[in-house]
C-alpha positions, 0 to 999 in steps of 0.5 A: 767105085768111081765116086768118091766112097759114095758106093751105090746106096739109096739116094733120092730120085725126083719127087719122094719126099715124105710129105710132098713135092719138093721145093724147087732147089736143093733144102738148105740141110741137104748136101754131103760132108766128107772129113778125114782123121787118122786111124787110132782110138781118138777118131771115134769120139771126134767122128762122133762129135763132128756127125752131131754138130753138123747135123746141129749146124746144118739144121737136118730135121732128125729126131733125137732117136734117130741122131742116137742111132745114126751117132751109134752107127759112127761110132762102131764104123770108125771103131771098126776101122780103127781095131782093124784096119789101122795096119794098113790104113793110117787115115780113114775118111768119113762121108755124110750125105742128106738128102730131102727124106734120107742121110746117109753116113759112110766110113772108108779105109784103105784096108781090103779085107771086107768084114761080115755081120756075126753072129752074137757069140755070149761069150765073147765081149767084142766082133759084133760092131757090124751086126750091131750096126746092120740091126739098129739100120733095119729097125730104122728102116734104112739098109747098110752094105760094105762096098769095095772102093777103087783104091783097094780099100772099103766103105761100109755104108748106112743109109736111114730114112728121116722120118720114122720107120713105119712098124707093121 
């Protein structure tokens, strides 16, 4: 992967903005943010804190439900990454991306190992953080990948629309 953890998720294309066309240069929330913190336990309420104020900062048009799934989706990423790729990642990295209708977060590490969704197991208290992220993506209406990265690591990804998913 060649840009930077971005991996290949949705990423806006010409006029699709949800209401129209868009404003000739970029939105003044739009743009992309990539911070870095070490792999323990204090990264996840910091990486949560930080996605939050900078979706306050930047002004990006999220409703309050949204930015409780997308600060969800944060937390079991870098918790993820902290249970289980500390032993070979001492730092991690967490990239947000906003686009006219879209955000997008990821999280990479430098561990190669590539984790999968389970299955709920009743009788286990943890191992669910993927599928869990991968449920609240899809009721969003967005989608989630895990991706390889060059360096021999991964970036698990989700990307969300800004507005509200259309239910059937």
């Amino acid at each position: 992967m060649d840009d930077d953890g971005r991996g290949a998720g949705p990423r806006p294309e010409g006029d699709d903005a949800p209401h129209g066309p868009r404003p000739a240069g970029p939105l003044p929330y739009e743009g992309v943010w990539r911070f870095t913190a070490p792999t323990v336990d204090a990264s996840v309420p910091q990486a949560r804190h930080a996605v939050r104020d900078l979706l306050l900062r930047q002004g990006v048009p999220v409703s309050r439900d949204l930015a409780q799934t997308l600060l969800l989706i944060v937390s079991e990423l870098v918790t993820n990454a902290v249970k289980h790729a500390a032993v070979l990642s001492p730092t991690l990295a967490v990239e947000v991306a906003v686009g006219a209708g879209w955000m997008r977060v990821s999280v990479e590490d430098g561990h190669p190992y590539r984790p999968t969704a389970l299955e709920a197991d009743h009788g286990q208290t943890g191992g669910r953080g993927l599928l869990l992220v991968r449920e609240v993506t899809r009721e969003a209406g967005g989608t989630c990948d895990v991706e390889h990265t060059a360096a021999g690591g991964k970036v698990v990804w989700a990307a969300l629309p800004l507005t509200p998913a259309r239910t059937p």
